[in-house]
C-alpha positions in Angstrom: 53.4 -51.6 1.6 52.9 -49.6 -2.2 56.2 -48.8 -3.8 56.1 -45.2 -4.1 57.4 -42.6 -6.1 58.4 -39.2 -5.2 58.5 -36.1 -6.6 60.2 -33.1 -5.1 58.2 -29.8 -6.1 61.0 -27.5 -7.8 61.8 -23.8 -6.6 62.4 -20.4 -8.5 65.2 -19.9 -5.7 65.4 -16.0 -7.5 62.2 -15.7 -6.0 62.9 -17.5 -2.9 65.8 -15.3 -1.8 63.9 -12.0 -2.4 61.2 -13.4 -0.1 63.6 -14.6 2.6 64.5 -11.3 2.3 61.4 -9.3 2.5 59.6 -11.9 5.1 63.0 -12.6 7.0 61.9 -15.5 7.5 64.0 -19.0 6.5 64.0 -20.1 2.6 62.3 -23.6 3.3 59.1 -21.6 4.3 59.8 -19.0 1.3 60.7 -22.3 -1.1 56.7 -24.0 0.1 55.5 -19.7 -0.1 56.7 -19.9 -4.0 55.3 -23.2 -4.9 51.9 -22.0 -3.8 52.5 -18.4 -5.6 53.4 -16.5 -2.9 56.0 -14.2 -3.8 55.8 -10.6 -2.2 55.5 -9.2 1.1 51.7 -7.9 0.6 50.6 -11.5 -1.0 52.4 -13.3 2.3 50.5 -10.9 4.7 47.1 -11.9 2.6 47.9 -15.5 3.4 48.9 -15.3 6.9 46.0 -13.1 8.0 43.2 -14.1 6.1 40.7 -11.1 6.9 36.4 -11.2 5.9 36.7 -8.2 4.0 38.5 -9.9 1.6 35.5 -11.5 0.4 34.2 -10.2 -3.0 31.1 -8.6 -2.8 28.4 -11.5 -3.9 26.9 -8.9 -6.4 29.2 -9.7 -8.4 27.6 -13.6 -9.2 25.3 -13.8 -12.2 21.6 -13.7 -11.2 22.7 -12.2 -7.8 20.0 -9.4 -8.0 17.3 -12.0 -9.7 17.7 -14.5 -6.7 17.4 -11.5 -4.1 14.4 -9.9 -6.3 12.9 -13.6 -6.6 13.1 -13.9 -2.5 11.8 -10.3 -1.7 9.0 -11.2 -4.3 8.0 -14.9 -2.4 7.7 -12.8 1.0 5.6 -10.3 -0.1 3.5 -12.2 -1.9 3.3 -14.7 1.0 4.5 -17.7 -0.9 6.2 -20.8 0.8 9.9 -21.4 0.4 11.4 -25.0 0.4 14.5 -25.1 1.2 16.4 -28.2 -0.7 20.3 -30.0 -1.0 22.1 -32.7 -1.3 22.7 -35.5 1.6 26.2 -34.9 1.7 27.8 -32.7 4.5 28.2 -29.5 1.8 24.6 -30.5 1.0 23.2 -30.7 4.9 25.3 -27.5 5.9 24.2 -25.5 3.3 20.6 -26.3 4.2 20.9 -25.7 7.8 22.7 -22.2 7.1 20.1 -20.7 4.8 17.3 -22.4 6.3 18.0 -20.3 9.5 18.8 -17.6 7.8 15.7 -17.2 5.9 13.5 -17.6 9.0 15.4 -14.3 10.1 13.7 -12.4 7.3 10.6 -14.5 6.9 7.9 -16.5 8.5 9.2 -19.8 10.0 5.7 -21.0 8.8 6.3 -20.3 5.6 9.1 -21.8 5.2 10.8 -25.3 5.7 14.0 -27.8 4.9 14.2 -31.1 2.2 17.2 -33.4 1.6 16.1 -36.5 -0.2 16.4 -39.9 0.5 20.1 -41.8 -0.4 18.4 -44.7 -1.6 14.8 -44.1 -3.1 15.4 -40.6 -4.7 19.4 -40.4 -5.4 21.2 -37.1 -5.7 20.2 -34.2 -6.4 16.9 -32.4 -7.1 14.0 -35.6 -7.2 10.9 -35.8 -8.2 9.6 -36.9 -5.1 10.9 -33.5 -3.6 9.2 -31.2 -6.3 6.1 -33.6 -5.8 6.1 -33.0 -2.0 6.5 -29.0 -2.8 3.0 -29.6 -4.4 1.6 -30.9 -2.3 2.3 -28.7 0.8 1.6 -25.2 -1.3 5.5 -24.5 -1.8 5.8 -22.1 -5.0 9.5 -21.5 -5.0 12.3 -23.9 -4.3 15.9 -22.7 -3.1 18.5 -25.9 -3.9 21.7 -25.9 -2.7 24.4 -28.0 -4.0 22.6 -29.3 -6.7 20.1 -28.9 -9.7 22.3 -27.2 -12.8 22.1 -30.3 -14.8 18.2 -31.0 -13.5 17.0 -29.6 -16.2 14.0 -32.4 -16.9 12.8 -31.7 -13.7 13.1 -27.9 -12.9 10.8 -27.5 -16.0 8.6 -30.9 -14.7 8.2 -28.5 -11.3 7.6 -25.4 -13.9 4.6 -27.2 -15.0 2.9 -27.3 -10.9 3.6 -23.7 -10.8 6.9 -24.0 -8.6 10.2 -21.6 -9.4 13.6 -23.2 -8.2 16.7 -20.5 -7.2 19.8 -22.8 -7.6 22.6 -22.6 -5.5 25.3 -24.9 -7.0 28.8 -25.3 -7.8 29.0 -28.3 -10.3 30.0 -27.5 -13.6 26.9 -27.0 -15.6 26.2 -29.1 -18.8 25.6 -27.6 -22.2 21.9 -26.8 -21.7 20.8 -24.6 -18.0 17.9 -25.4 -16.0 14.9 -22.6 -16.9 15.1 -21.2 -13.4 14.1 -17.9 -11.5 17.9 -17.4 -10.7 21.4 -19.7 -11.3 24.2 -18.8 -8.7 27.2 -21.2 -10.1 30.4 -18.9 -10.6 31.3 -22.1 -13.2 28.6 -20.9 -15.7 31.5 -19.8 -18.4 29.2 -16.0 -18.2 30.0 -15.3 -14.8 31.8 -12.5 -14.1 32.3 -13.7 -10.2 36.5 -13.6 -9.6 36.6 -17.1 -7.7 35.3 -20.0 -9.4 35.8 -22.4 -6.5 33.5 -22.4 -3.7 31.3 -25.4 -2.6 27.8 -25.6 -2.2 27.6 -24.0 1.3 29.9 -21.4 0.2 27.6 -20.2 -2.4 24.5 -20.5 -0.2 26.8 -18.1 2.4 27.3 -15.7 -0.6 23.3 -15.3 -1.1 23.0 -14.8 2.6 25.2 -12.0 2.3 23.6 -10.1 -0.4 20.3 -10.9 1.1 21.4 -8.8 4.1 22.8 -6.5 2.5 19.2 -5.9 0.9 17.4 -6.4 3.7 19.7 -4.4 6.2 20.6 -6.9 8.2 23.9 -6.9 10.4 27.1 -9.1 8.8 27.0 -11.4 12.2 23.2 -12.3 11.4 25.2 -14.7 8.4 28.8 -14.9 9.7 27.5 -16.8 12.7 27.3 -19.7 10.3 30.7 -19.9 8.8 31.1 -22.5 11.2 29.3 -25.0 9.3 31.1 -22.9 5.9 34.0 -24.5 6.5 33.0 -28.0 7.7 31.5 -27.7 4.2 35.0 -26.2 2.7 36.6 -29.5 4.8 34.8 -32.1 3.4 33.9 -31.3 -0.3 37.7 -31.0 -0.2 37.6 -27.9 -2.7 40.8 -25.7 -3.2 41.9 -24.2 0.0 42.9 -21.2 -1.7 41.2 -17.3 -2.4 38.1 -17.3 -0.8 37.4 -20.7 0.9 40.7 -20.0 2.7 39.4 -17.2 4.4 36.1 -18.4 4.8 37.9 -21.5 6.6 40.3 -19.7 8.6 37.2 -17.8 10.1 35.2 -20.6 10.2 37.5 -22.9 12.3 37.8 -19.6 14.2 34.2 -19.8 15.4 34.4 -24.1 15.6 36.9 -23.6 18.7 35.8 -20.3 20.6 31.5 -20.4 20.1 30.9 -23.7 17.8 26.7 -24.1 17.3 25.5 -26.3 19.3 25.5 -28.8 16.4 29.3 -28.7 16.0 29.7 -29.0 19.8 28.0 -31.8 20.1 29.9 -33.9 17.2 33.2 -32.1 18.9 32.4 -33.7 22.2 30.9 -37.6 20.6 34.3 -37.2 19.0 36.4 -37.1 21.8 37.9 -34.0 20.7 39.3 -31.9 23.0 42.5 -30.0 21.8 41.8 -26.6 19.2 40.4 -28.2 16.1 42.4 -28.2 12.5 40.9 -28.7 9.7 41.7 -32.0 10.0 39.9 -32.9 12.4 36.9 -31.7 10.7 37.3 -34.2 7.9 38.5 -37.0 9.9 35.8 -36.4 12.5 33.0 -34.3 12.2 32.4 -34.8 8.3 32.2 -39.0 8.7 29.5 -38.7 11.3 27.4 -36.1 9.6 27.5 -38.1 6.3 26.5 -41.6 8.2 23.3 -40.2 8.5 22.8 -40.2 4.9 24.5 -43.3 4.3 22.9 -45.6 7.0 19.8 -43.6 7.5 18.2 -40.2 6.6 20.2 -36.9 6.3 17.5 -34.6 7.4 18.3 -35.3 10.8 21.8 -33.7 9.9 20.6 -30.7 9.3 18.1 -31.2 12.3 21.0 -31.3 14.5 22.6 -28.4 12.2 19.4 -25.9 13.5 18.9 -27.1 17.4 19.8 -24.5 19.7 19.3 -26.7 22.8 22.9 -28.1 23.7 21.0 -31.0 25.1 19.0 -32.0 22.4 21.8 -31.3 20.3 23.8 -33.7 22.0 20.7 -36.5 21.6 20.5 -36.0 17.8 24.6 -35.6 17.3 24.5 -39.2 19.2 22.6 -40.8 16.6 24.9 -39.5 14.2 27.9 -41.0 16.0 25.3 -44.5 16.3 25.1 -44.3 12.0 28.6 -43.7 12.0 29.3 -47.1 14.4 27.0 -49.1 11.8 29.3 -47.2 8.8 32.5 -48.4 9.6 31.3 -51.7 10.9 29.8 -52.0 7.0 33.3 -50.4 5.5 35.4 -52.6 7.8 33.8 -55.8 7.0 33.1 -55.0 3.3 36.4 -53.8 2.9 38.1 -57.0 4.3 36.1 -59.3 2.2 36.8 -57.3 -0.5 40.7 -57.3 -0.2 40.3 -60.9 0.1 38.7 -61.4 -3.1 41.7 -60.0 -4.6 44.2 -61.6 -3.0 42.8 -65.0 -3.8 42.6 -64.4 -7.8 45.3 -63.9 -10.2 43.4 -62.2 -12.7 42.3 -59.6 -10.5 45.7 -59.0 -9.2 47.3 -58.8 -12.8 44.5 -56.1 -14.2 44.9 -52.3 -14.6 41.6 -51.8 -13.2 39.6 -53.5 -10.4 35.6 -54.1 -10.3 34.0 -55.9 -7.3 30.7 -57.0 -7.2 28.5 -58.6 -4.6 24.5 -58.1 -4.1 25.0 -58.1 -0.3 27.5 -55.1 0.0 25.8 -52.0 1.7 24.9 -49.1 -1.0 26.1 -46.7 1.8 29.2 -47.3 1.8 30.9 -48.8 -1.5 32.4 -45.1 -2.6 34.7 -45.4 1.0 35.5 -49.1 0.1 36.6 -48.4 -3.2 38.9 -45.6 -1.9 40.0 -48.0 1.0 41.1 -50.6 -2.0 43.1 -48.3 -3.8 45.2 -47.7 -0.7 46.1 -51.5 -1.0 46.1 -52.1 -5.1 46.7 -48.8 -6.8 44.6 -48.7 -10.2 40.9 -47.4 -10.8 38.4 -49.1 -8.9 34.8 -49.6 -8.9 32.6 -51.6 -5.9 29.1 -52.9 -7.0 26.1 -53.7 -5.2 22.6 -54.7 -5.8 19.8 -51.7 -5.4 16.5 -53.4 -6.1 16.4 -54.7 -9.7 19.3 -52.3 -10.8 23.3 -53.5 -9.9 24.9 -49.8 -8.2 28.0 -48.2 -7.0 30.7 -46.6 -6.7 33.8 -45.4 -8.8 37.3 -43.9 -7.5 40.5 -43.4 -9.7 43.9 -43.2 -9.1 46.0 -39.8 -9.6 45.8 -37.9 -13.3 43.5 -41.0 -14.7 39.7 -39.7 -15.7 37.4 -41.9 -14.3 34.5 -40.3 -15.6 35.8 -40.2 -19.4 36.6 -44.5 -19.0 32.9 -44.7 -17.5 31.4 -42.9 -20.0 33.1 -45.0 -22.9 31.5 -48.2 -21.6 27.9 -46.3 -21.5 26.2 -48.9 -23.3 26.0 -50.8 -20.6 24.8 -48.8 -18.1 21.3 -47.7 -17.0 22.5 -44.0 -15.7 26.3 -42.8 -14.3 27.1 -39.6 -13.3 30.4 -37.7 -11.6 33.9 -36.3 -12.1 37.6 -36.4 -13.2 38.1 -38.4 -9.8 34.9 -40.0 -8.5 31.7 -41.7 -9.9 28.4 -43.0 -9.8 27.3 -45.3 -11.8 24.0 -48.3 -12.2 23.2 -51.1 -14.5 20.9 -54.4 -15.5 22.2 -57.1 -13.4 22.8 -59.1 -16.6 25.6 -56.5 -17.7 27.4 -56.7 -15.0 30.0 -59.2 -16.8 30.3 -57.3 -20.2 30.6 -53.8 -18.3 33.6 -55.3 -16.0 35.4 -56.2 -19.6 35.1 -53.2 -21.5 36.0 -51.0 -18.3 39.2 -52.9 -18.1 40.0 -53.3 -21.9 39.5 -49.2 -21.6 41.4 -48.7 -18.5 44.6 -50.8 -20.2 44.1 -48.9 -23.2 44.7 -45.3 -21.8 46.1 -46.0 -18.1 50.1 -45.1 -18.1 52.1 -47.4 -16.3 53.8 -44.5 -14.5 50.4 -43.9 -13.2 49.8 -46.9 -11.3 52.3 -46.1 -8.6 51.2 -43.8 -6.5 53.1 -40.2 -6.5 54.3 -37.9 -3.1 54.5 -34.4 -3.7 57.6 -33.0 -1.7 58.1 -29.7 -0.9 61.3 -29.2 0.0 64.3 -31.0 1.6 65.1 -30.0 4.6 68.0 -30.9 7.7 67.3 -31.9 11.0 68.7 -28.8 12.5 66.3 -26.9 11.0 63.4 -28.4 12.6 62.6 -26.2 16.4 60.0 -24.8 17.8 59.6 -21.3 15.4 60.0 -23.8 12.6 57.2 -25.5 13.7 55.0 -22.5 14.6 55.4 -21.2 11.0 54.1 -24.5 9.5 51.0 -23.7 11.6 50.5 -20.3 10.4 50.2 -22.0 7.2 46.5 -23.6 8.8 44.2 -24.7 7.0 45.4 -27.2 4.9 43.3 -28.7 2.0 44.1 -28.9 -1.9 46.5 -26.5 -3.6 47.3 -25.4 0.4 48.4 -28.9 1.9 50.4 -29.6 4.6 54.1 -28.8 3.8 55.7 -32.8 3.2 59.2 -32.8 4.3 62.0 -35.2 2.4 65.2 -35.5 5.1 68.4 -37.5 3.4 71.0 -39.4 5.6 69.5 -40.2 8.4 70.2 -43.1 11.2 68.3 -45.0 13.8 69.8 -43.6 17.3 69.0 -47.5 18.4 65.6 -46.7 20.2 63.2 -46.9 17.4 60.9 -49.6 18.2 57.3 -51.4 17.0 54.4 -50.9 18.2 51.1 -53.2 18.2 52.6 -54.6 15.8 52.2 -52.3 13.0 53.0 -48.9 13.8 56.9 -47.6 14.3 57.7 -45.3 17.1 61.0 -43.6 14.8 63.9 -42.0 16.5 66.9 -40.8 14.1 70.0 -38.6 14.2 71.4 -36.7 11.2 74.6 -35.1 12.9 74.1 -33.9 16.3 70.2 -33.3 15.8 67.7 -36.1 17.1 64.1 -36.3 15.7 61.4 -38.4 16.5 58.2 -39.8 14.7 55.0 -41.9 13.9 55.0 -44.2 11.0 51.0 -45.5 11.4 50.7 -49.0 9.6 54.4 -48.9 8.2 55.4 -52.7 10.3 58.2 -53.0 7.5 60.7 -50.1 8.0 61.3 -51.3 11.6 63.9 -54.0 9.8 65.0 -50.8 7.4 65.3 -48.9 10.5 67.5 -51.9 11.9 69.7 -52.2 9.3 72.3 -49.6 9.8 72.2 -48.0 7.0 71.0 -44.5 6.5 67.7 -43.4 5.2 65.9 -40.7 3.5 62.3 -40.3 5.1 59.5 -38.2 3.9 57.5 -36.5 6.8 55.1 -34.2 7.7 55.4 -32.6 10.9 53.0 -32.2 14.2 53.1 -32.4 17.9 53.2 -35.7 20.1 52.0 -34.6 23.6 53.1 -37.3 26.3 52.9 -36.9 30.3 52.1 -33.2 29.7 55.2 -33.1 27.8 54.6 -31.4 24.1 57.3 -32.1 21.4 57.5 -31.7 17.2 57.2 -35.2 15.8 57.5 -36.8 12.5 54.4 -37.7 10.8 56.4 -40.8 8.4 54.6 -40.9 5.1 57.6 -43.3 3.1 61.4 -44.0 3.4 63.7 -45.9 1.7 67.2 -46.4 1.8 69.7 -43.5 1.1 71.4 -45.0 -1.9 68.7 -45.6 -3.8 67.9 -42.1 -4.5 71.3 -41.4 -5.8 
């Protein structure tokens, strides 16, 4: 298992006691309140009851009234609307919402739904999309998700007489698209308060105006805020300001009146508890992004706009069949990979790590090189072969910028593209060899050592005796979790093994400690090594998150382990 470091979060306790006070509620909640810049009463109410008319009003956005005057113009003049996005879940979600949407206010005839192809167009607005426009009499283009930097081919589709609206929330590049409208809160002119929602979110925002205009009833666009925030989930964007809210209503609607869609991945997922957001990511987002992956994503949003149950059921079960085929490819590929490493000193003593072979599948190399880094802790890139071109996928390690180190080894590369964290990237295979070199001689260069060990964010220390049921129930008040709103990790010092702790299959540890008179159980998945810490007694500090074990109709607060160690270490 990867030595660890931790890092305890630290606490204005000024701040923390005046909340306590004003909340009455225990200072470890007010000390994980603080962190996240919580610190009055009114501000702790806006948290815990996240309410729709907190949303800003999507006038606001630059171009607002130029996309809605753009829209009103295409159905009076009778023109066709494509409707276009990305192949990812924010991509297929946005689609289906504003695809249905639009056939509220317009002819379903006139309008229709494009997500290109994984593997012969690549992300993002393609030609093959603008040509197919053409050639079915579409005059404007809505994209979601995508098309500020497309700035070649907005002004290629320009030249057939076709005007794109784009929906996106990418940072834009130094030059815009020449477009009829650009809704991006990132443009550095926009006066729109939150910069942070995903694609879906700013497709929902367009809906909303667009009613407004058109007098149409809030429900006729909240009724997708299910798909919002299975969007919000799994573009993993800050869970804060507006996507909170959007979420918290959102998962709302996924447990009491889901769309068909969502029901039908909730039930080929086995799922039958109330849904977290969790769940959403860990379930629902893998299989919608296998179609993509393995297949064609248009059958995502296909599923996304059936409002038969049955045949929703039909087309979520070929989802769940592409998601079978994924993680038998990111299983195998994985394996192979992990053995690769093992077996080579050099790779083993490098600061980066770039695996090639021209039989991997395209689909899935971004998941294997996240599934690497959970083994060997340093940037990492997985190649395949795509036709004549060598392709993949790029995944760095906390605070290092992947998308600066790719970018200083451009010279080898036929096109790249991404962020701080992830990457895309292609290149002659006869470069392979001298790009592999110069991304490691980079990565050594600028990598810290400090940042090669991976970090856990604590929020607080807490004691056994504070952990019961209210505890517990205040923690899920705190739903839903996602970046810059996780879920609260616990650090507990000095604790024993009561003598029932125990492996099981081999690899996970049932844990069962005291501290005092207080007991505690927990999970530690894939942690086979701190059975013989557990064993050893001597005491431990464990870090933990917390949820609920239900056994024999018997529910009880367990201990998710993340790490421990031994007491004296930290001391």
């Amino acid at each position: 298992m990867l030595q660890k470091r931790w890092n305890i979060l630290p606490a204005n306790q000024d701040a923390v006691r005046q909340l306590s006070q004003a909340l009455q509620v225990n200072e470890v909640i007010c000390t994980i309140l603080t962190q996240r810049g919580i610190t009055t009463f009114e501000e702790a109410k806006t948290y815990f009851r996240p309410a729709l008319d907190m949303l800003h009003s999507p006038w606001l956005m630059k171009d607002m009234h130029k996309a809605v005057n753009r829209i009103e113009k295409a159905i009076t003049g009778n023109e066709k609307i494509l409707v276009f996005g990305d192949y990812d879940v924010d991509g297929t979600t946005a689609v289906a919402s504003f695809y249905q949407f639009l056939t509220k206010i317009y002819s379903p005839e006139q309008t229709d739904f494009y997500i290109p192809n994984r593997y012969t167009e690549g992300y993002g607005v393609s030609k093959k999309g603008i040509d197919f426009a053409a050639d079915n009499h579409f005059s404007l283009i809505v994209c979601l998700d995508c098309g500020i930097k497309s700035v070649e081919l907005i002004e290629y589709a320009a030249t057939l007489g076709i005007d794109f609206i784009i929906c996106d929330h990418h940072l834009p590049g130094n030059e815009l698209p020449v477009a009829a409208a650009i809704l991006n809160p990132k443009q550095s002119d926009c006066p729109y308060p939150y910069k942070d929602l995903c694609g879906c979110g700013i497709g929902f925002k367009f809906m909303m105006a667009l009613a407004e205009h058109f007098s149409l009833e809030k429900e006729e666009y909240n009724c997708y805020l299910d798909l919002v925030a299975t969007a919000i989930a799994a573009d993993i964007v800050p869970m804060t300001g507006e996507n909170r809210v959007l979420a918290y209503w959102g998962m709302e609607q996924i447990n009491q009146h889901p769309s068909p869609g969502i029901k039908a991945l909730i039930e080929l997922g086995g799922l039958k508890k109330s849904l977290t957001i969790s769940n959403v990511v860990f379930v629902i987002a893998p299989r919608v992004n296998a179609a993509g992956r393995m297949d064609d994503a248009r059958k995502a949003v296909s599923l996304f706009i059936e409002k038969d149950y049955k045949k929703a059921l039909q087309l979520a079960e070929q989802l769940h069949s592409d998601n079978a085929d994924r993680k038998e490819a990111d299983s195998s590929i994985t394996q192979e990979a992990l053995e690769i490493i093992q077996s080579s000193e050099e790779l083993l003593s490098r600061k980066s790590c770039v695996l090639y072979r021209d039989h991997w599948h395209k689909g899935v190399v971004g998941i294997v090189a996240s599934r690497i880094i959970e083994h060997h802790y340093k940037p990492t890139i997985v190649l395949t072969k795509s036709g004549d071109l060598v392709t993949g996928s790029a995944r760095t390690v906390k605070d290092f910028n992947l998308y600066e180190a790719i970018y200083a080894c451009r010279e080898h590369l036929v096109a790249y593209g991404g962020h701080f964290a992830a990457a895309g990237l292609s290149m002659l295979p006869e470069k392979v060899n001298a790009f592999i070199e110069k991304f490691e001689s980079v990565v050594a260069s600028s990598i810290e050592d400090s940042m090669l060990i991976p970090e856990i964010i604590i929020d607080d220390q807490v004691e056994l005796s504070a952990i019961n049921p209210a505890f517990y129930k205040l923690i899920c008040q705190m739903e839903p979790f996602g970046p810059e709103n996780m879920r609260p990790v616990f650090l507990v010092r000095n604790v024993m093994d009561t003598g029932y702790s125990k492996l099981l299959k081999e690899k996970h540890v049932k844990f069962s400690v005291r501290q005092n008179n207080s007991v505690l159980t927990g999970i530690g998945f894939n942690m086979p090594d701190t059975i013989h810490q557990l064993q050893s007694k001597k005491p431990l500090d464990i870090v933990f998150t917390l949820d609920e074990n239900e056994y024999m109709g018997n529910t009880t607060i367990q201990m998710k382990v993340i790490d421990c160690r031994f007491s004296d270490i930290n001391h």
